[in-house]
N, C-alpha and C positions, 0 to 999 in steps of 0.2 A: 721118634727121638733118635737123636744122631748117640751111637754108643761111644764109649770112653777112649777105645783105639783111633777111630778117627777124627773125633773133634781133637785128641792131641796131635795126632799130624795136619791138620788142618795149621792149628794153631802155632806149631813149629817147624813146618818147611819149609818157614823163610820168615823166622823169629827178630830179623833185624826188621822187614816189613811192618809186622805186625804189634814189634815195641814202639815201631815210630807213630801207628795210628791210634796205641794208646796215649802218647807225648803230646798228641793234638788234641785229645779230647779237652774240652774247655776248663774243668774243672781243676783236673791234671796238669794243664798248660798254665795256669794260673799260678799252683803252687810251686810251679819248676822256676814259671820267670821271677818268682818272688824272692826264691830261695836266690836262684842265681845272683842275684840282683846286692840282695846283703848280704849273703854269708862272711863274703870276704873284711867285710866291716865291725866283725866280731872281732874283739881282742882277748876278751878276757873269758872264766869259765862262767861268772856270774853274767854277765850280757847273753850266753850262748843260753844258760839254762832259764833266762828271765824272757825272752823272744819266744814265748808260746809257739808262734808259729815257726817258727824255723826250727826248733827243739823238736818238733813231732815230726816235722821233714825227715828231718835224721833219725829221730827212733824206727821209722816205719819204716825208712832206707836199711838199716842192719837190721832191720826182724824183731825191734824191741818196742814196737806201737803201742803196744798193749799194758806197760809198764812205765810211761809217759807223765803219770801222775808222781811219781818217785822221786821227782829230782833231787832229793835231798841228797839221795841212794846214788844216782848219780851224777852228782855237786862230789861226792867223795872218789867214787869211781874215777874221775877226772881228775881229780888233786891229787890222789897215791899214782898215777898213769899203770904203764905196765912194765917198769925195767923192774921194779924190786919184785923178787920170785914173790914175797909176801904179799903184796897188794893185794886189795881185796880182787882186783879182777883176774888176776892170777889164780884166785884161790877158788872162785864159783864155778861148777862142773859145766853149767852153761856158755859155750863157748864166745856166745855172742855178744857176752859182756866184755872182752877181752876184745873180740873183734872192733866194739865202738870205742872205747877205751883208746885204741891203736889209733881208730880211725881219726877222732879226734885230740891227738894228743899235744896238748895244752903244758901238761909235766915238761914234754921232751922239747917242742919247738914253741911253747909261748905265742903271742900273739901271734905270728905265723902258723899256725897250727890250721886254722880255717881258710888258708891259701893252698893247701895239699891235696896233692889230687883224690888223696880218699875223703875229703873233706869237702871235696868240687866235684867233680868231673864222674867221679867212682859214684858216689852219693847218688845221684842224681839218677846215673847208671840201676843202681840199684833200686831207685823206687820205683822207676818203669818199672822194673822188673819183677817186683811183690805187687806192682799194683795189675799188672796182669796176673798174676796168677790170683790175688783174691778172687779178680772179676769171673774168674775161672771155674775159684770153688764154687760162686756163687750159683754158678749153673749143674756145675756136675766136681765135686768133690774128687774125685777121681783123677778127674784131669788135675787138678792142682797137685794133689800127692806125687802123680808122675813126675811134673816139672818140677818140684820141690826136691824130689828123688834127685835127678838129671841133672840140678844144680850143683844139691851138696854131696852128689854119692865120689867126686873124687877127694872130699876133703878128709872123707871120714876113714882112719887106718887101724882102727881097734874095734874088735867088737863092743864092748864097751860107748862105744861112741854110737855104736847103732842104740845100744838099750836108754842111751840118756839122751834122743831125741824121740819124743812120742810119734811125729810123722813119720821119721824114718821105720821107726819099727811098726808103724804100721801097715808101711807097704811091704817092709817082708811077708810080715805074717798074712796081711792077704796073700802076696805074693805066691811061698808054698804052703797054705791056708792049717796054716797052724795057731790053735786058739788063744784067744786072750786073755783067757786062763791060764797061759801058760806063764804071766806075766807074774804072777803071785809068785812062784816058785822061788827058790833060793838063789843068788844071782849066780854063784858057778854055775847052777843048772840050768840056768837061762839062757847063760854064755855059750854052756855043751850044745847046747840044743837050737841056738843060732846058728852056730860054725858046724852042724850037720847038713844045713840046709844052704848055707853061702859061703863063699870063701872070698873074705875082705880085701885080697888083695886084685880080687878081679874086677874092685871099684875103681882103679886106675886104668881100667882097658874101657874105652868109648863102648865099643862094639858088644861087651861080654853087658856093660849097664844097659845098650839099648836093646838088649836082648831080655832083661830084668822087667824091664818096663811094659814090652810085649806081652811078658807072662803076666803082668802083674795087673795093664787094662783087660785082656780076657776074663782075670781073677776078679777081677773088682766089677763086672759088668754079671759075672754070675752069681755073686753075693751080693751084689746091688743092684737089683730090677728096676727099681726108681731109682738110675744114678742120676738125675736134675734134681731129687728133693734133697734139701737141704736137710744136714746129718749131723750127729754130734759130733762128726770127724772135727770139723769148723775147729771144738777146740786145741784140734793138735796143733795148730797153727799159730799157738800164744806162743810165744819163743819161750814167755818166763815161766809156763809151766812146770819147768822141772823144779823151780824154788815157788808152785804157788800153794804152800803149806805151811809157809812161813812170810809172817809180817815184814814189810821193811825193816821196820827196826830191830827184829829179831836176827836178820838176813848179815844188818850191819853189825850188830853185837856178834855172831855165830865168825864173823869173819877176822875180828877183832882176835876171836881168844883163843879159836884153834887153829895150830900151827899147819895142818894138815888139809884147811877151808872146808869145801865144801864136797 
């Protein structure tokens, strides 16, 4: 069995390579030329959220796949957009509500909304790029966490931001193998106890995360002897996990009444 440091350099030493030979796979190529083909002929939010398929194009392009049955949730998401600080996408601690939101924004540019490059070009970008790394976890979970890691780790500038994604905290705490136990604690204690072991701002240096990464497939290869069997890691990878404790419409009411979201 190939271990988790090197099936990732395999896989990312030449990441443009190996996004274009998942682009060609059939399946994959199928849903690109389809999307390509009509997005641009959406005008409205109702057309966008009524096209089954092109809807889950785009959930599964911003990391929101799994939450594709909602459109009510977002039919509204889309109506309030994101200029008003209030809006619900504004207000959900999950960022990537905010990111689709943006990405399709319907509020600010109206029919042209689905002519934008995050709308086109970006999109599209992006499901290569969830669609390799699912095919990833499917083998070895590990590998996925990294690339997941190596994406988002220059986005993230608060600790905070580490604790409200379950992936990302998961590769810390493999990383300097501190338990998940530790995740109950009180969340200042959580935070002390993160910022002992990382310091956030070293997520902005390339070299300082591929150095994170290193530590973290050794980590993950000594805590996971079977890293090809499939893990409940799988479900750090819902993006909507951090609201999956509440019902859509609780999600919609919760955003509705407090001023302060979620």
């Amino acid at each position: 069995m190939i271990n988790t440091s090197t099936r990732y350099q395999l896989v990312t030493k030449d990441l443009a390579k190996t996004k274009a030979l998942i682009e060609k796979e059939p399946m994959t190529k199928r849903e690109i030329d389809y999307y390509k083909a009509n997005i641009r002929s959406i005008k409205t939010i109702d057309d966008f959220i009524k096209n089954d398929r092109i809807f889950k194009f785009a959930m599964k392009a911003y990391g929101l796949e799994d939450m594709a049955y909602a459109k009510g949730l977002f039919k509204k998401l889309l109506q309030e957009g994101v200029s008003n600080p209030l809006s619900m996408a504004n207000k959900m601690s999950n960022p990537l509500y905010k990111e689709f939101a943006k990405a399709f924004d319907f509020k600010t540019k109206g029919s042209a909304a689905t002519s934008a490059a995050s709308a086109t070009t970006e999109a599209v970008q992006k499901y290569v790029q969830l669609s390799l790394e699912k095919r990833e976890g499917e083998q070895n979970q590990g590998v996925q966490l990294a690339m997941y890691f190596k994406r988002k780790a220059s986005s993230v500038t608060t600790t905070m931001g580490l604790l409200a994604d379950k992936a990302l905290l998961k590769f810390v705490q493999t990383t300097f193998n501190i338990p998940t136990t530790a995740s109950k604690a009180d969340l200042d204690i959580q935070v002390r106890n993160l910022e002992k072991h990382i310091n956030i701002k070293d997520l902005q240096d390339p070299k300082k995360v591929d150095k994170l990464i290193q530590r973290f497939n050794a980590m993950w290869d000594v805590t996971n002897p079977s890293a090809a069997t499939i893990s409940p890691v799988m479900t750090l990878f819902d993006q909507s996990s951090v609201q999956q404790n509440f019902s859509v419409d609780l999600m919609m009411s919760i955003a509705k009444l407090r001023p302060g979201g979620f």
